[in-house]
PAMARBA-442641 format. One record per residue: residue number from 1; residue in three letters; x, y, z negated of N, C-alpha, C, CB in turn. Coordinates in steps of 0.001 Angstrom, whole numbers, plus 500000, padded with zeros to 6 digits. Atoms other than C-alpha are relative to their C-alpha. Glycine has a CB too. Layout:
BEGIN
   k   r  neast nnorth    nup caeast canorth   caup  ceast cnorth    cup cbeast cbnorth   cbup
 NUM ALA      X      Y      Z      X       Y      Z      X      Y      Z      X       Y      Z
...
END
This chain:
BEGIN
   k   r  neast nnorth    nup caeast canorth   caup  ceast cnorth    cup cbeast cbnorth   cbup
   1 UNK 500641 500771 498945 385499  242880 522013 500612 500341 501350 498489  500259 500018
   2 UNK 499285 499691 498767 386682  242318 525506 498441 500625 500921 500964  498333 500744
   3 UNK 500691 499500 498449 384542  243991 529078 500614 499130 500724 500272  501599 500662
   4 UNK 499861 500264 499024 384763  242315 531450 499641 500282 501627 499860  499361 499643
   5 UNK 500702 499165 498503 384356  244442 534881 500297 499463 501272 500528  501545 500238
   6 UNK 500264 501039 498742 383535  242944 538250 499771 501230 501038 498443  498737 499827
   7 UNK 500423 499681 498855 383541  244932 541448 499233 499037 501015 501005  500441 500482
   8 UNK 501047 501058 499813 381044  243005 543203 499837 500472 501596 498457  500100 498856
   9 UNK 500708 499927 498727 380396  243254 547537 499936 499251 500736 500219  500704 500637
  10 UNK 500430 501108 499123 378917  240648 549614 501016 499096 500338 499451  500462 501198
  11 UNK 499350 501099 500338 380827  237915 548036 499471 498958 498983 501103  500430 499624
  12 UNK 500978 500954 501056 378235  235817 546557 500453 498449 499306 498632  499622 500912
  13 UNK 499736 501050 500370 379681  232791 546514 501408 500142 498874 500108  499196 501280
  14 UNK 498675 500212 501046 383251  233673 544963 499337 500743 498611 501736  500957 500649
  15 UNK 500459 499283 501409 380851  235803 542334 500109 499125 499277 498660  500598 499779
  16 UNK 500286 500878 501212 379404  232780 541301 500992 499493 499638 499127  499015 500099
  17 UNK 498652 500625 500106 382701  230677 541175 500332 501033 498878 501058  499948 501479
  18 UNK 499590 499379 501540 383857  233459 538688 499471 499955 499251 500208  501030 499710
  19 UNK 501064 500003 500937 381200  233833 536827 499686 498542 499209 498771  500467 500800
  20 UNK 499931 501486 500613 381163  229917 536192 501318 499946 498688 500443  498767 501500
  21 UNK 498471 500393 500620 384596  229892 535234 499684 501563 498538 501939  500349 501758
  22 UNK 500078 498985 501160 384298  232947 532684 498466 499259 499041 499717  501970 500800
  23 UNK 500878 501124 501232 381097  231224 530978 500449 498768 499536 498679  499468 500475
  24 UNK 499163 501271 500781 383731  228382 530220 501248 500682 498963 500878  498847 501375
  25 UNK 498929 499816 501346 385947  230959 528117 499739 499394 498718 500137  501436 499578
  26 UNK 499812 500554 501317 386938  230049 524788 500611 500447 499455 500294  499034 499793
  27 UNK 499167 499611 501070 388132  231623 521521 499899 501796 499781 501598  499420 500405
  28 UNK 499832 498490 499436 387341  235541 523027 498411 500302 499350 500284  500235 502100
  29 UNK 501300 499174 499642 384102  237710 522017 500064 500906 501303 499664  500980 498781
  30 UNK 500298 499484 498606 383158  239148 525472 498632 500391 500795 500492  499108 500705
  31 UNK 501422 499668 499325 380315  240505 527654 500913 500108 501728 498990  501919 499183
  32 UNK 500212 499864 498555 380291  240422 531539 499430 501215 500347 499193  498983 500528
  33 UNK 500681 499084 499929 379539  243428 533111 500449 500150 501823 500338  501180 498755
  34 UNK 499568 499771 498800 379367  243186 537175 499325 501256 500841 499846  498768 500634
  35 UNK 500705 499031 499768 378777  246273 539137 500202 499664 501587 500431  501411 499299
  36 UNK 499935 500398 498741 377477  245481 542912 499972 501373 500853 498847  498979 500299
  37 UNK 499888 498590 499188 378277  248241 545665 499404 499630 501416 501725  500626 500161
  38 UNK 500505 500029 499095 375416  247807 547893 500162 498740 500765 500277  500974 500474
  39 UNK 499729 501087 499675 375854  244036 548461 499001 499948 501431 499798  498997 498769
  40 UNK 500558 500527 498787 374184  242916 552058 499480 498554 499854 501030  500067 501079
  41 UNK 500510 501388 499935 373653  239600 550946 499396 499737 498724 501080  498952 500317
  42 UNK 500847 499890 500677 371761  238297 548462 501004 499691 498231 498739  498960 500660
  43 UNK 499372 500186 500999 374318  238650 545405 499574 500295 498941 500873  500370 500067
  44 UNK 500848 499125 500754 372619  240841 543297 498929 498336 499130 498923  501437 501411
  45 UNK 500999 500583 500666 369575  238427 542758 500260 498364 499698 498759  500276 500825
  46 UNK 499340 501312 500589 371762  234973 542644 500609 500403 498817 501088  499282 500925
  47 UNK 499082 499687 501232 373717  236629 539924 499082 499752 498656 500594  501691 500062
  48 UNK 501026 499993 500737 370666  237427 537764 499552 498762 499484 499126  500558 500602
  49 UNK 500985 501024 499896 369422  234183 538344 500556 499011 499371 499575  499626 501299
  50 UNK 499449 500804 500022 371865  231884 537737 501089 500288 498569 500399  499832 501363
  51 UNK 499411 499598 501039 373746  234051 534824 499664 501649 499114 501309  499844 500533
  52 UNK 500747 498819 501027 371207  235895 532850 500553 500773 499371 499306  499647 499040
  53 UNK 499689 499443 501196 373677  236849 530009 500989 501086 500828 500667  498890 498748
  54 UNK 499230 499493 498880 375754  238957 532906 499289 501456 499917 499847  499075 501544
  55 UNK 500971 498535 499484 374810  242821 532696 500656 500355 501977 500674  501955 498463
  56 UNK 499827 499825 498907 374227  243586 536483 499815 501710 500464 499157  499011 500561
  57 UNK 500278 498704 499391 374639  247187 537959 499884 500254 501020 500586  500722 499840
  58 UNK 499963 500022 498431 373981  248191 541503 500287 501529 499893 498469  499424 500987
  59 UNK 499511 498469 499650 375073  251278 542976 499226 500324 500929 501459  500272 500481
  60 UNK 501392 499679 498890 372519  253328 544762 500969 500250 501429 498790  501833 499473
  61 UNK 499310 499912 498700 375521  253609 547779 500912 499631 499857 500171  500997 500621
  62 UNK 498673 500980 499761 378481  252205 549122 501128 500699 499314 500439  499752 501691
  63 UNK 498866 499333 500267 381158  253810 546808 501497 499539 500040 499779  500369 498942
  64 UNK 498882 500296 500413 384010  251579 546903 500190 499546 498986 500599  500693 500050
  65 UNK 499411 500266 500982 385977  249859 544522 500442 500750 498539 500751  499691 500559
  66 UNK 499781 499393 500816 386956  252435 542574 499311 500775 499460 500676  500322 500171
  67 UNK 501161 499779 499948 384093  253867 542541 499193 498773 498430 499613  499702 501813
  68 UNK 500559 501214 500321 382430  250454 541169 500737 499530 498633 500162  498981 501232
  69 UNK 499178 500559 501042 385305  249895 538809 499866 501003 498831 501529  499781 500478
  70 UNK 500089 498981 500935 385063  253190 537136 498603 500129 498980 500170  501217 500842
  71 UNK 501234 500160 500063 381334  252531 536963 499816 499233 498886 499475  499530 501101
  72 UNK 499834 501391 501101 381756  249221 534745 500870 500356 498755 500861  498581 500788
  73 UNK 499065 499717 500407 384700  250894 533052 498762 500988 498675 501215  500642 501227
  74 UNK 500580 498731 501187 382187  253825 531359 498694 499011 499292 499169  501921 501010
  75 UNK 500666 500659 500274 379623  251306 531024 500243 498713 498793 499749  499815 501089
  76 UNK 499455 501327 500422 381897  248719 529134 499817 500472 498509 501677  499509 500575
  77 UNK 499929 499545 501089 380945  248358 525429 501453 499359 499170 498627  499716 499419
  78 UNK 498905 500785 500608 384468  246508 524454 501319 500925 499989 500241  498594 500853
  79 UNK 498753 499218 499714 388017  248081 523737 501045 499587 500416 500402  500540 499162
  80 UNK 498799 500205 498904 389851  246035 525879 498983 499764 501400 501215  498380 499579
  81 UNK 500940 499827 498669 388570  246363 529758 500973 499162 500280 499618  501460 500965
  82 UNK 499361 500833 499271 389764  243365 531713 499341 499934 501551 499995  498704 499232
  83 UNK 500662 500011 498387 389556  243483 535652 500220 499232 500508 500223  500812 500938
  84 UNK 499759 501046 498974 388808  240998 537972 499309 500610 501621 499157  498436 499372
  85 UNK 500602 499750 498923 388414  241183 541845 498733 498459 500204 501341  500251 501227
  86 UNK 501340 500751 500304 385252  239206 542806 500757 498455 500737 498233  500850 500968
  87 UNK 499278 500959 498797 387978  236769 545079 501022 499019 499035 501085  501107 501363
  88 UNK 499178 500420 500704 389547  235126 541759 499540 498665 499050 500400  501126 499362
  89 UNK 500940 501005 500814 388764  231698 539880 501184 499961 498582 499637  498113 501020
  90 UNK 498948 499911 501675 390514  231322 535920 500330 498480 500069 498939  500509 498061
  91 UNK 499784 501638 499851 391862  227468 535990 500178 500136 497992 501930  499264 501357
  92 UNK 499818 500011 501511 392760  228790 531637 498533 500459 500032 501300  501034 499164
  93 UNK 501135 500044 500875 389705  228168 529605 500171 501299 499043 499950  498552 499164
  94 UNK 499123 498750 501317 391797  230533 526636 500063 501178 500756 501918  499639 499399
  95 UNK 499932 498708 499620 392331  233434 529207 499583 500993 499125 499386  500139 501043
  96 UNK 500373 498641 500866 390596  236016 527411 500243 499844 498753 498591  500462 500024
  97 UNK 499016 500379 501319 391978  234772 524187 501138 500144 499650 500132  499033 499774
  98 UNK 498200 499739 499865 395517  235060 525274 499881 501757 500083 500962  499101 501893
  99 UNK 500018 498799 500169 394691  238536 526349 500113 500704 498946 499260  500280 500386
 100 UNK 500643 499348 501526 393156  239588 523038 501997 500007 499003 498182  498218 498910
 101 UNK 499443 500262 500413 396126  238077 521884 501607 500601 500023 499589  499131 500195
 102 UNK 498597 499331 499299 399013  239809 523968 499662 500925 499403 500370  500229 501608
 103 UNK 500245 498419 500167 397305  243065 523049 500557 500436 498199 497941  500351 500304
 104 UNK 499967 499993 501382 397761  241936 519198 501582 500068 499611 499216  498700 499421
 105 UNK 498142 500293 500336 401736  241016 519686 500729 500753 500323 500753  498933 500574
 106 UNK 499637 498987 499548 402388  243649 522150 499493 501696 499556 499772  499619 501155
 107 UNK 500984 498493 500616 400779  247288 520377 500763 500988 500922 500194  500578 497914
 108 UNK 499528 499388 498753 403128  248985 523190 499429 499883 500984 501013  499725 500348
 109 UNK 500023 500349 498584 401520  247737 525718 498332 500778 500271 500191  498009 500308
 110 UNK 501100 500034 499430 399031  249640 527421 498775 499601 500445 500161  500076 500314
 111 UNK 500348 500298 499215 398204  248003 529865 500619 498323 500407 500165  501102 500674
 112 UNK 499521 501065 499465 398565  243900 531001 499925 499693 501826 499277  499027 499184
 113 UNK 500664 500537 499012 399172  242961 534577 500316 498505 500319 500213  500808 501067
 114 UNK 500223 501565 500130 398165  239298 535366 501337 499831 501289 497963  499269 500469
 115 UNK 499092 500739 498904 400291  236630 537088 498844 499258 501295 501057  498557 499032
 116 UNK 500814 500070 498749 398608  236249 540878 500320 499128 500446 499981  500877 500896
 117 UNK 499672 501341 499168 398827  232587 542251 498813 499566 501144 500145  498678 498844
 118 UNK 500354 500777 498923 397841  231069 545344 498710 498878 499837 501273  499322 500348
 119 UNK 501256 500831 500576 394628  228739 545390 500987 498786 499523 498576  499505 501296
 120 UNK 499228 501720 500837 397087  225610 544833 500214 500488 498535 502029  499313 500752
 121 UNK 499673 500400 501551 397852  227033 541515 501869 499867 499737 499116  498206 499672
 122 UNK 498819 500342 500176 401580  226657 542253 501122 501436 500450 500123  498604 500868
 123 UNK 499467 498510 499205 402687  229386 544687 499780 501408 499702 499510  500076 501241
 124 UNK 500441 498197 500239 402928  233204 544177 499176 500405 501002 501305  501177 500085
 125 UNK 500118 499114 498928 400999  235495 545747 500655 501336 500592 499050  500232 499858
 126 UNK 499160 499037 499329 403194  237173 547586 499558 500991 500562 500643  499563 500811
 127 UNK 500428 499010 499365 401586  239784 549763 499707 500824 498801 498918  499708 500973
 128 UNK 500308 499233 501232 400525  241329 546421 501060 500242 499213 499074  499402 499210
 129 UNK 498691 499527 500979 403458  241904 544477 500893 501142 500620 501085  498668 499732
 130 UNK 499164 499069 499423 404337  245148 544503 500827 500682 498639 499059  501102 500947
 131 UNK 499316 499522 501245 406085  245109 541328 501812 500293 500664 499806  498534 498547
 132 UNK 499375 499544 499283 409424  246814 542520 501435 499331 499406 499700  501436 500103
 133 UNK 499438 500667 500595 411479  243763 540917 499861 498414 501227 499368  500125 498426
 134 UNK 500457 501116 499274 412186  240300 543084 499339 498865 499086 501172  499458 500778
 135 UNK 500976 500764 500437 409672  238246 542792 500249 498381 499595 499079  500148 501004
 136 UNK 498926 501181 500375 411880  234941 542718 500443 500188 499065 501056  499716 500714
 137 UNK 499066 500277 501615 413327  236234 539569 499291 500466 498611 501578  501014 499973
 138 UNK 500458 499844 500749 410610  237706 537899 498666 499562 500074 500277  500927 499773
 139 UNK 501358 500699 499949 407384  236105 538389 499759 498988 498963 499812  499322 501293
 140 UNK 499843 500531 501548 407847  234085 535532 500712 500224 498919 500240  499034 499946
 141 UNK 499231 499252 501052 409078  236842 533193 498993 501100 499508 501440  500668 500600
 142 UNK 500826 498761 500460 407641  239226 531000 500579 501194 500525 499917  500155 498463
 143 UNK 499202 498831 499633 408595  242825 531925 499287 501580 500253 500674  499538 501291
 144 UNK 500711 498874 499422 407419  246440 532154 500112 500482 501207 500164  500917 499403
 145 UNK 499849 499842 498127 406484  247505 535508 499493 501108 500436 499191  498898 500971
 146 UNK 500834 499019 499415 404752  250669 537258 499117 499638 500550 500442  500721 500715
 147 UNK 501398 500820 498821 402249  248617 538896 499362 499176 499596 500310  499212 501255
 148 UNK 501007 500735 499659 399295  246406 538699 499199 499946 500984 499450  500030 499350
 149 UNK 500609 500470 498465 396956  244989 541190 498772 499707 498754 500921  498351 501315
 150 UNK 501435 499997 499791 393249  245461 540973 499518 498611 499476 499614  500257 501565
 151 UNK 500540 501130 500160 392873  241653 541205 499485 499417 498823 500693  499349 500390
 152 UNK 500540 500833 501946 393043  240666 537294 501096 500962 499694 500339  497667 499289
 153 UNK 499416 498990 501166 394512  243427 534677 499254 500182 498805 500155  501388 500485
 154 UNK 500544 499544 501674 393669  244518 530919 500501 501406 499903 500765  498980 498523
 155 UNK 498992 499150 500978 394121  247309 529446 498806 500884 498767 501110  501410 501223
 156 UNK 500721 499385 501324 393035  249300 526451 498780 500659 500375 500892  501093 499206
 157 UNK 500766 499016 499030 389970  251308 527307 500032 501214 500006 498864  499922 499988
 158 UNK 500042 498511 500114 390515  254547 525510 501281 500643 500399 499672  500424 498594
 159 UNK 499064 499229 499209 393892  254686 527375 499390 499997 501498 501535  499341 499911
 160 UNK 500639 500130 498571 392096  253787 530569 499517 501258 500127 498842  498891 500239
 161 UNK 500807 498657 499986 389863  256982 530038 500761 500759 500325 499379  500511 498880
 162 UNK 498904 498565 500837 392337  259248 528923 500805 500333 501449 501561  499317 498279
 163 UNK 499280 500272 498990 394345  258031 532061 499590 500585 501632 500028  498604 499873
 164 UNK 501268 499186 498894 391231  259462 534208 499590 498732 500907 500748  501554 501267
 165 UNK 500312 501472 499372 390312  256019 535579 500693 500015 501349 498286  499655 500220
 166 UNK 499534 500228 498536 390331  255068 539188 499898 501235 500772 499163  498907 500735
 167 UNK 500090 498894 499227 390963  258140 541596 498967 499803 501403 501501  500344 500357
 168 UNK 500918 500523 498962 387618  257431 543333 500111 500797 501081 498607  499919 499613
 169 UNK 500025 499412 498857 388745  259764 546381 500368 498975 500927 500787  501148 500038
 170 UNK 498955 501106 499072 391058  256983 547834 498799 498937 500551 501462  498961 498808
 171 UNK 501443 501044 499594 387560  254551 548049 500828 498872 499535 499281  499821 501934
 172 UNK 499568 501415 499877 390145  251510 548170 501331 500338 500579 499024  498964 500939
 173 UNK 498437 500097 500474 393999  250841 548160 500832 501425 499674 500848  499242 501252
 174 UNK 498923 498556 500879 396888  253196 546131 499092 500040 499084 500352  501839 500784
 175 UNK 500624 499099 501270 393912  253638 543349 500634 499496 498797 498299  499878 499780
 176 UNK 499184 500687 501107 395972  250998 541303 501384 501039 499438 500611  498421 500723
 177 UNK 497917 499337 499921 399336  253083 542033 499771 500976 499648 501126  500266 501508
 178 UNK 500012 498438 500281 397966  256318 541368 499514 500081 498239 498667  500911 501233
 179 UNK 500135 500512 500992 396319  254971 538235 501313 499643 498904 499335  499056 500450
 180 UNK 498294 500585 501011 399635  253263 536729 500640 500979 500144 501150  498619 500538
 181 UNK 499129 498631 500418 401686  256645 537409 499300 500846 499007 500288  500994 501287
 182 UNK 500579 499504 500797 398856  258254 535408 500449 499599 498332 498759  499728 500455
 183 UNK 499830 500563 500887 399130  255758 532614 501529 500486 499507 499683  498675 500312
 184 UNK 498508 499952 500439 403020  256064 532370 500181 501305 500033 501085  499246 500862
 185 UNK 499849 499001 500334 402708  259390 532665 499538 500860 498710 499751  500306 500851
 186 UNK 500540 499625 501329 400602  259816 529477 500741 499247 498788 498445  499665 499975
 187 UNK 499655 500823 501117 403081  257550 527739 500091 498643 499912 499305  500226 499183
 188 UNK 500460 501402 500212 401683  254439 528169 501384 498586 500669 498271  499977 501029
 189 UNK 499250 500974 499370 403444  251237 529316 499123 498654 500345 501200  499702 499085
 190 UNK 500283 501102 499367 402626  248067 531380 500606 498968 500317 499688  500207 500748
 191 UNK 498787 501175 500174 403911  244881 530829 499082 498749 501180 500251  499267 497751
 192 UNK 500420 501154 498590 403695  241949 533821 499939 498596 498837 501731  499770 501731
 193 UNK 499391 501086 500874 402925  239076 531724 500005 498361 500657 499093  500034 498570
 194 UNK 500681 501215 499062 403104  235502 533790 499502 498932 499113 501095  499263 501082
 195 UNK 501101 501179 500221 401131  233324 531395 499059 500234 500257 499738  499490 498938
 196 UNK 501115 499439 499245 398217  235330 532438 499315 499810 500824 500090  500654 500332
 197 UNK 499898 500658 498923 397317  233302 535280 498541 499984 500766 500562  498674 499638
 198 UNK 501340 500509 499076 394606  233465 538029 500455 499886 501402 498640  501112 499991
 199 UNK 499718 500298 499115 394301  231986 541136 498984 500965 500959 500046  498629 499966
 200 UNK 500606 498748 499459 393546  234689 544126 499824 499263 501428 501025  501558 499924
 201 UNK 501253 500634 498958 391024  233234 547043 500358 501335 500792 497991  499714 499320
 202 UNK 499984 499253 498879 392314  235939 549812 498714 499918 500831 501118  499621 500745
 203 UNK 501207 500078 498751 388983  236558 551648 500277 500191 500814 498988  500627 500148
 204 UNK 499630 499760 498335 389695  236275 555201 499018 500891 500803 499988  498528 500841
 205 UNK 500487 499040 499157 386823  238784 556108 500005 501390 499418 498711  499631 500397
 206 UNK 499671 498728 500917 388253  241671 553621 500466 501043 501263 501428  499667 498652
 207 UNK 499740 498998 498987 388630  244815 555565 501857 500183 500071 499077  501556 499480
 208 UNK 498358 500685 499311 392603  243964 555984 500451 501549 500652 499806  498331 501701
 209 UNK 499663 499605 498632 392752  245587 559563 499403 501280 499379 499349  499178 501501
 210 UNK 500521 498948 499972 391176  248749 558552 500784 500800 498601 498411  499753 500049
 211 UNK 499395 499524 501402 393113  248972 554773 501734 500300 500627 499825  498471 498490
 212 UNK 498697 499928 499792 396790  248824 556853 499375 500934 501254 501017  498508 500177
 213 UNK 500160 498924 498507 395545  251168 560225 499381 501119 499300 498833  499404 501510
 214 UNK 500809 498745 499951 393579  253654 558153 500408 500554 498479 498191  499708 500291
 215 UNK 499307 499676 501819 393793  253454 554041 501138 500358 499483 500060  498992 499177
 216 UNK 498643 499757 500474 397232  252955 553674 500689 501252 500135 500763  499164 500550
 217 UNK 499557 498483 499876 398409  256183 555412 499119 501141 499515 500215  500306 501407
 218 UNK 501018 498637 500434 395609  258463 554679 500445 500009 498492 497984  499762 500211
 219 UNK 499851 500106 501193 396117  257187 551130 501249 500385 499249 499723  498929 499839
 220 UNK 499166 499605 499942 399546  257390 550984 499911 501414 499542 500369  499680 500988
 221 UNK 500306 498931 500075 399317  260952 551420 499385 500857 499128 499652  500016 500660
 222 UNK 500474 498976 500972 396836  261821 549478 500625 499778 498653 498464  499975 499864
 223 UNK 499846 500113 501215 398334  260126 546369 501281 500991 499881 500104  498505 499547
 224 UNK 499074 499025 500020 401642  262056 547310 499755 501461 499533 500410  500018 501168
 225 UNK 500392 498488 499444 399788  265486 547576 499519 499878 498360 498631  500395 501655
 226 UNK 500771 499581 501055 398265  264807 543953 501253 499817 499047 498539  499139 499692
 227 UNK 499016 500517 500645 401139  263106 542073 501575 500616 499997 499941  498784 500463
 228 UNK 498781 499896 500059 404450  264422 543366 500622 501392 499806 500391  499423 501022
 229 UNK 499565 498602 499208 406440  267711 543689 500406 499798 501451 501302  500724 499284
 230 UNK 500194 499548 498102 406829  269117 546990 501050 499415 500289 500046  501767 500712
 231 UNK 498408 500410 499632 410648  267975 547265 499698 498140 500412 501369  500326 498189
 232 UNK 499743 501365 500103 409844  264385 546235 498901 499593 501105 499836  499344 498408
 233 UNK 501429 500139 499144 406326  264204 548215 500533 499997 501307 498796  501276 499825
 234 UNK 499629 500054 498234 408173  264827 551641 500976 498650 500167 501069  501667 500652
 235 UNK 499266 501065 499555 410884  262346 550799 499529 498362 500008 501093  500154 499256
 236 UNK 500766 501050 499812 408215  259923 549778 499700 500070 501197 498986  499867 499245
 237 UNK 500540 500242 498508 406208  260518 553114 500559 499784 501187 499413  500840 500352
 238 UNK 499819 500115 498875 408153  261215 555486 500461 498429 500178 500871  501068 500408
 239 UNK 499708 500943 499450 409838  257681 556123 498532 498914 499833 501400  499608 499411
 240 UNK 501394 500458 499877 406417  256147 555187 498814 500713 501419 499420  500421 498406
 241 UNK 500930 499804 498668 404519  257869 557924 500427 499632 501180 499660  501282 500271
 242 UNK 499662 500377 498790 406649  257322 560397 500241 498465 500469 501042  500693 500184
 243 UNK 499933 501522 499880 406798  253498 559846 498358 500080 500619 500371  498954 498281
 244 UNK 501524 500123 499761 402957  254207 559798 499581 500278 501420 499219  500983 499091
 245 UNK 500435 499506 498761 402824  255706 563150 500818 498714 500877 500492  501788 500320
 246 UNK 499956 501003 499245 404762  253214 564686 499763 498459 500001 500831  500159 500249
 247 UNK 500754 501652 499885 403219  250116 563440 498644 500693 500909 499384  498995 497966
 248 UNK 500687 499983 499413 400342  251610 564808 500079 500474 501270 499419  500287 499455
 249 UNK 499936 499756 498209 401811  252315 568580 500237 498202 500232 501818  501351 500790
 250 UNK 499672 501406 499677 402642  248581 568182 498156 499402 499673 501564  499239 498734
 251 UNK 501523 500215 500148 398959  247806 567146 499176 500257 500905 499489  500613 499095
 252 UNK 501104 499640 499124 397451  249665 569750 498934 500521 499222 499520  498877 500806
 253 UNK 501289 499719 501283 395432  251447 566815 500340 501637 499807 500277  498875 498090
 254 UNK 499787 498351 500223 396766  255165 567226 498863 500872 499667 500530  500655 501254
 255 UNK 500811 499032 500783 393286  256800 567084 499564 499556 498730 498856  500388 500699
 256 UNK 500597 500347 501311 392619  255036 563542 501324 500756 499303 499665  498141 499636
 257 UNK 498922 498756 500250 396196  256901 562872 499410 501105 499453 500696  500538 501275
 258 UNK 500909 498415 499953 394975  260174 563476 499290 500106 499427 499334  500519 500937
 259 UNK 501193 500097 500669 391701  259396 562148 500579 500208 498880 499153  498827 500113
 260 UNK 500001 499699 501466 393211  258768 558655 500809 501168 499833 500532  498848 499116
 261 UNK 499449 498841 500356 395579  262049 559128 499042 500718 499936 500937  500489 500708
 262 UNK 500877 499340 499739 392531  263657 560126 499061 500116 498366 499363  499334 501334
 263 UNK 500713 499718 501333 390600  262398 556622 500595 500651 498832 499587  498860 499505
 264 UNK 499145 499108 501206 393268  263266 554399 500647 500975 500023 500833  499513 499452
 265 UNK 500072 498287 499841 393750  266760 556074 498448 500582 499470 500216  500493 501904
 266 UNK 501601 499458 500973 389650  267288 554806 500692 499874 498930 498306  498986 499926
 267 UNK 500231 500053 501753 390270  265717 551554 501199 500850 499698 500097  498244 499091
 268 UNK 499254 499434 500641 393039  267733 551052 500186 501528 499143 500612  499799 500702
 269 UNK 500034 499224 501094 391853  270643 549535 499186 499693 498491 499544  501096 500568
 270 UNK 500476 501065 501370 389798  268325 546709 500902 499715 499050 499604  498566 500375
 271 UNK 498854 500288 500659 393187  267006 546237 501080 500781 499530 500445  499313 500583
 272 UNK 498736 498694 500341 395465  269899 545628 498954 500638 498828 500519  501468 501707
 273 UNK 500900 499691 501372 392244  271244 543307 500565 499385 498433 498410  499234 500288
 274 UNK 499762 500897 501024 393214  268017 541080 501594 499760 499861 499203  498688 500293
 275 UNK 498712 500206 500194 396908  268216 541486 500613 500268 499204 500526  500267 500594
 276 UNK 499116 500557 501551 398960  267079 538387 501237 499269 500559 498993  498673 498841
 277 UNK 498486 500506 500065 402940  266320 539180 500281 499052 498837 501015  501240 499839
 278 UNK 500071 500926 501490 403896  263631 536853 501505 500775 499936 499854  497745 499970
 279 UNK 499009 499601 501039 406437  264221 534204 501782 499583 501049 499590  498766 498187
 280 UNK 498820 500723 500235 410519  264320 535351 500200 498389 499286 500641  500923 499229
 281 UNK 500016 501230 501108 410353  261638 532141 499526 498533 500697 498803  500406 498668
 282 UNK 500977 501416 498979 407725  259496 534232 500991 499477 500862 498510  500558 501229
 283 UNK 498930 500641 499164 410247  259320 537019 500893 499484 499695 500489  500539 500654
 284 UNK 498802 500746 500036 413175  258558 535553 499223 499066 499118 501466  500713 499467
 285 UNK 500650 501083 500565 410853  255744 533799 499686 499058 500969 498880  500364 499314
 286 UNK 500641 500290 499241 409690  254482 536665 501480 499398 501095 498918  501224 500315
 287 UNK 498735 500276 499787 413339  254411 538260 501201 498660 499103 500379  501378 499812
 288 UNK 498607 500713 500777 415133  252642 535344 498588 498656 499929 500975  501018 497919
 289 UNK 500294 501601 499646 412132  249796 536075 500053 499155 501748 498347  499857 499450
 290 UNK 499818 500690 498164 413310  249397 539632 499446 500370 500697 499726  498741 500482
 291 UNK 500447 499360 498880 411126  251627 541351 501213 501371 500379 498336  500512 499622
 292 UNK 499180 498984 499140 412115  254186 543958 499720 501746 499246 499297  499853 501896
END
């Protein structure tokens, strides 16, 4: 059976929109399982209302995504976990059928990450592709990759576990990236598959401005400080911070800078507690698919 896990925050309307569209699958056994993180609006009790057969979880506080995802993840009674962000509509009826189905043709494959289109249905989503391959030449190719995106993915669940789920320190962005080095570091592999297809509704009031001035660098960092050796960790950061510091003298956003050096100097003895170097092996895996 498939899971289906929903991070869920005061996005009521694109809930329902998913939630429609997934009660039109076909060909899949499946359960819904959305977990809300302190919604503000009234999502929670439209959900209930409107899609009884939907297990609903709330979180007694604001944990984040990863948080929320991990939540649904232990909760999920199926052995394939499929993720959607709450900002995504399915235009394939079969979706979760094809899944089931990749997982049956592919037995290598970990992990699936979906193909991310534009509301037309035609266009990539570009800002999201951080598969380390051009996107003009592979967006309509199968291929193993180091990366997925949050938005729509599969993967097995008892590698998901094993993998240690989402690194709920980060709250929100890198938990994908730190995640997929996990995975490939236990072995696993992740294949990009583009029949996979959902269309991704960019919310224009998503915390954006606060995920590129604050997340990104703090995050950065910390995933470095858990993931790398010391050699590779500086040559990762350093040219990454310093882009970071000067987009933000061009922003006019320097104390949100600081601020996130400031959080991920706290979290950093949490993170050195949990620090696991991935495998040589991982890297040069990770290298011979076009990453750095």
């Amino acid at each position: 059976m498939i899971s289906v896990v929903i991070p869920s925050y005061n996005r009521r309307d694109g809930m329902l929109a998913l939630l429609a569209d997934l009660r039109r699958q076909e060909g899949a056994e499946f359960e819904v399982v959305v977990v809300d993180d302190c919604s503000p609006d009234d999502s929670v009790e439209r959900i209930r209302a409107e899609f009884p057969e939907v297990r609903v979880l709330v979180n007694e506080t604001n944990g984040g995504p990863a948080v929320s995802r991990n939540r649904g993840i232990r909760e999920a009674r199926g052995e394939i976990i499929v993720g959607f962000d709450s900002d995504v509509t399915l235009p394939d009826a079969g979706l979760l059928a094809r899944v089931a189905a990749d997982f049956e043709a592919h037995p290598e494959a970990t992990g699936l990450a979906f193909r991310l289109l534009s509301p037309d249905g035609v266009s990539e989503d570009e800002p999201r592709w951080w598969h380390p391959v051009p996107i003009e030449d592979y967006a309509g190719r199968s291929f193993p990759t180091p990366y997925f995106s949050g938005t729509a993915y599969a993967f097995r669940r008892r590698e998901l576990v094993e993998a240690g789920m989402y690194p709920e320190i980060l709250y929100m962005h890198y938990e994908e990236v730190e995640l997929a080095y996990r995975i490939l570091d236990n072995g696993g592999t992740i294949l990009h598959r583009p029949e996979l297809k959902v269309l991704h509704h960019a919310n224009p009031v998503s915390r954006r401005s606060e995920i590129q001035v604050f997340y990104k660098p703090r995050n950065q960092i910390l995933l470095a400080a858990a993931c790398f050796p010391l050699t590779r960790a500086l040559a990762y950061l350093l040219p990454r911070t310093t882009f970071q510091f000067l987009k933000a003298c061009r922003m006019r956003s320097l104390p949100d800078f600081f601020r996130a050096l400031g959080s991920a100097r706290s979290l950093m003895p949490e993170r050195l507690a949990e620090r696991r170097p991935l495998n040589p092996e991982t890297f040069r895996r990770i290298r011979a698919m076009g990453g750095g």
